[in-house]
C-alpha positions, 0 to 999 in steps of 0.5 A: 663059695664067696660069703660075706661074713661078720669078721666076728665069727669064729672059724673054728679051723685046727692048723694043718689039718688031716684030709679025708684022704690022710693027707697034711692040709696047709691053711694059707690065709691070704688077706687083700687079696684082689685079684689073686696075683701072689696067688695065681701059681700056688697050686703048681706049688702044692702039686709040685710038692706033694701037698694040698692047701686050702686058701682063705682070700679076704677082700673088702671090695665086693666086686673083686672078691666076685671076680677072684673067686671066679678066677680061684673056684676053690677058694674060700672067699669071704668079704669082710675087712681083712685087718681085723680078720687077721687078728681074729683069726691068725691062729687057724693058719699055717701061712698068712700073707698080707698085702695092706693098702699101700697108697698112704705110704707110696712115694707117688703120694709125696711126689704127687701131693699138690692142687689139680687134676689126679693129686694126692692130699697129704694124708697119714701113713696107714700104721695097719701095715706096721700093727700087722707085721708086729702081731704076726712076728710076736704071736703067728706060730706059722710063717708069714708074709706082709708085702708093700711099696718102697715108702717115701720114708724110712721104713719103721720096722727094716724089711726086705727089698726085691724089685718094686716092693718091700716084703717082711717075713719070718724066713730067709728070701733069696735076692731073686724071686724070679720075678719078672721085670715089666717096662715103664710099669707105672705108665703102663697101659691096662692092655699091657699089664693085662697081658702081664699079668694074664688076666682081663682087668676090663671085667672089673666094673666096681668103682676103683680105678682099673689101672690102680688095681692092675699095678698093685698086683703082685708079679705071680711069679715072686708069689710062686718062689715065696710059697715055695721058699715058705714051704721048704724052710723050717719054721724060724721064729727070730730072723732079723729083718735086714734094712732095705738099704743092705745087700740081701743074699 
């Protein structure tokens, strides 16, 4: 059930609690959550595996948190700022994924800065992302996974590079994420990414703009192959991030 909430409450969740039934339940938070893309096949995952998650979703914008939890009935969803959520609530999960607003840092902010029509004005990069990527590598006992663009600049903390997006986590990621490749994706029509990304981006009625949602889905795919990955590997607490520069295997 969607509920707006004051970020200040406590959840009160153990990690990796026990189900009714005896079974392991995998706490995944999952923060800017939009639409859902990185979360659309996590539950093939966990019926692949063997294993039931309980997913957390937090989205300020209230219409996207209405339609994803449409989209996710069994979610929890709650309407609140996520990067403050995080911090006070990171402990009560077993996986944390975190997609932070990526405009302030995209290379279509530079290229595009200037006068007229749909130009960007110079702005400072969101430090957010870098504060969150800090707070779950030195205090997160789970495994976590912040994703965003390829910055215009040299990125501050060295990440990993996989097709249009940057990803930071605490586990090794394969070269292929068996991610799909979308043509022309920044000029893509909403139709075409609708088609791509399996969803209808017409029911959106808030006030962002619809194509700027659908392009910063995350492929469903690559969020498939991270969970799965997550899963599979031993908790390692010092895997160095390797320069976006670097061929990554």
């Amino acid at each position: 059930m969607m509920r707006n909430v004051n970020v200040n409450e406590p959840q009160n969740q153990q990690s990796c609690q026990t189900s009714v039934t005896g079974s392991a339940v995998y706490r995944i938070l999952n923060l800017y959550a939009c639409l859902g893309g990185n979360r659309y096949k996590w539950d093939e995952v966990a019926k692949e595996k063997g294993i039931e998650i309980e997913v957390t979703a937090v989205e300020y914008d209230e219409e996207l948190a209405k339609l994803y939890q449409e989209r996710f009935p069994n979610d929890k969803v709650i309407v609140a700022d996520a990067h403050k959520f995080l911090l006070e609530n990171y402990m009560n999960y077993d996986f944390v994924w975190t997609s932070p607003p990526c405009p302030s840092h995209s290379r279509m902010r530079k290229t595009n800065t200037g006068e007229g029509e749909r130009k960007s004005k110079a702005t400072y990069p969101d430090m957010k992302l870098y504060q969150e990527i800090l707070l779950l590598e030195h205090f997160f006992k789970g495994k976590y996974c912040v994703e965003n663009v390829i910055p215009y600049y040299e990125p501050l903390i060295n990440a990993k590079k996989r097709d249009r997006h940057l990803y930071w986590t605490n586990f090794n990621l394969p070269t292929d994420l068996k991610g799909r490749k979308a043509s022309n994706f920044i000029y893509s029509k909403v139709s075409d990414l609708s088609e791509f990304h399996n969803y209808d981006f017409t029911k959106y009625k808030g006030k962002q703009r619809m194509d700027k949602i659908a392009r910063n889905l995350v492929d469903y795919e690559a969020g498939r192959t991270i969970l799965e990955i997550a899963l599979g590997l031993e908790k390692k607490s010092n895997v160095n991030q390797v320069s976006i520069f670097d061929a990554i295997t």
